[in-house]
N, C-alpha and C positions, 0 to 999 in steps of 0.2 A: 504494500500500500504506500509503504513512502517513499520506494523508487518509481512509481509511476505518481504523487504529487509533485517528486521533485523533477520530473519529465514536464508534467504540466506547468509549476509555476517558470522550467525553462523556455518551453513553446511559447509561451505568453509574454515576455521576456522579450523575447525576439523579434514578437509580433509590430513591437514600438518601437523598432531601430527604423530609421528612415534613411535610405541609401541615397545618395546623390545622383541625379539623372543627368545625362548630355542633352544638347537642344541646337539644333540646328537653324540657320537663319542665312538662307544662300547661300555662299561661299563660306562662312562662318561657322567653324563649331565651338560651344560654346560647352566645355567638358566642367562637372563636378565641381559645380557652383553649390558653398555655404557659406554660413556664417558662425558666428560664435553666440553660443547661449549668454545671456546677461544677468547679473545679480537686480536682486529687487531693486527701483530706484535707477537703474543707470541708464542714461537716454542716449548713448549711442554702440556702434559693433560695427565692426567689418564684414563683408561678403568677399568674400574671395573664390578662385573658378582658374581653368587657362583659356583661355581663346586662340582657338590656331585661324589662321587665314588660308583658307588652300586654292585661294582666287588668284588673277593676276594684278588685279587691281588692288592699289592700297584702302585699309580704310579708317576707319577711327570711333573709337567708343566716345561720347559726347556725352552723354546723359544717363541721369536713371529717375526712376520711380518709386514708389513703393508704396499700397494705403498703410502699411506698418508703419511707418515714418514720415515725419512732416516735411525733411528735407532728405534727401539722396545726394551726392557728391561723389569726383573721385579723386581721392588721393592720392600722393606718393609720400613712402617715408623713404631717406636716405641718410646717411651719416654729414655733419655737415662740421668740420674743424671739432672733431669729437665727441657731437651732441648730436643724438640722433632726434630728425628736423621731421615735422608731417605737416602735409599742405596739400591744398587743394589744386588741382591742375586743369585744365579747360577742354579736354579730354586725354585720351592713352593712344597713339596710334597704332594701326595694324600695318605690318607694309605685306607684300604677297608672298605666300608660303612661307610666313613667322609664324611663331607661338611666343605667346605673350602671357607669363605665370602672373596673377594677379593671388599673393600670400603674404601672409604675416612680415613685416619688415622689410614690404615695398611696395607695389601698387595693389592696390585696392579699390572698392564700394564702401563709403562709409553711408551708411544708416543712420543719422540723426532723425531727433524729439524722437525716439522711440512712443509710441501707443500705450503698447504695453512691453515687459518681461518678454524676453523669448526663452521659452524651455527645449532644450534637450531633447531632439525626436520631433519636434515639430518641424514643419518648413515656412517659410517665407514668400511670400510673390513678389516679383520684383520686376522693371519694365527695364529692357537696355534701349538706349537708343543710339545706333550708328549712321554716320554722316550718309554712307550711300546703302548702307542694306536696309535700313531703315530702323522699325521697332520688332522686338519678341518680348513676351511674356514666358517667365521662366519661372522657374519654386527653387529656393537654396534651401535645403539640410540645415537643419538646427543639430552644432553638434558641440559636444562639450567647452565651457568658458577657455580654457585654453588652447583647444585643438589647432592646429599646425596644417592640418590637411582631413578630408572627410578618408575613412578608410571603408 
């Protein structure tokens, strides 16, 4: 009896992992897009994904969305005379046949005014908008406050 509850509180368990999807958008893939859970209280988190370009043309991430958030941005962090610097930038470009890692301690989606909390296992909607492929709606992975990458 309690190797088959502990079967069931495993299956159930498992049930609420939420895996990161790809999302295509023309020439665009847009691979295993999340963000980072947030503690009670905190209004903003990163979205982080890579984006490959497998067009010939360049293009450029411009914008984002989100009803989660009152503002969407994109930032870069970089090291600047020792201090690591984060700023917003006017978009990220794609040039053709790059991949472009958007993670922790460099470019990113920030998520400001947070709505609410994001927990762990849920996901997020979020709008990208690029200069020539236009707009997608996507969902990022809620995945642990510190995570590095969705696995």
């Amino acid at each position: 009896m309690s190797r088959l509850l502990s079967v069931l509180v495993t299956l159930s368990l498992a049930t609420t992992v939420v895996l990161a999807a790809d999302f295509q958008l023309k020439s665009l893939d847009i691979k295993q897009p999340f963000a980072r859970a947030t503690p009670p209280g905190a209004k903003t988190t990163g979205v982080y994904m890579t984006i490959e370009n497998k067009g010939k043309e360049a293009d450029r991430l411009v914008s984002g969305s989100s009803p989660t958030a009152g503002m969407v941005q994109i930032h870069e962090m970089k090291m600047d005379g020792g201090t690591m610097q984060m700023r917003e930038i006017d978009g990220l470009d794609l040039k053709p046949g790059a991949t472009v890692e958007l993670k922790p301690g460099g470019y990113h989606v920030m998520l400001m005014d947070l709505k609410k909390p994001l927990k762990e296992g849920e996901t997020v909607p979020l709008t990208l908008k690029f200069e020539k492929a236009g707009s997608i709606d996507i969902k990022a992975a809620v995945a642990g406050m510190g995570a590095s990458r969705m696995h």
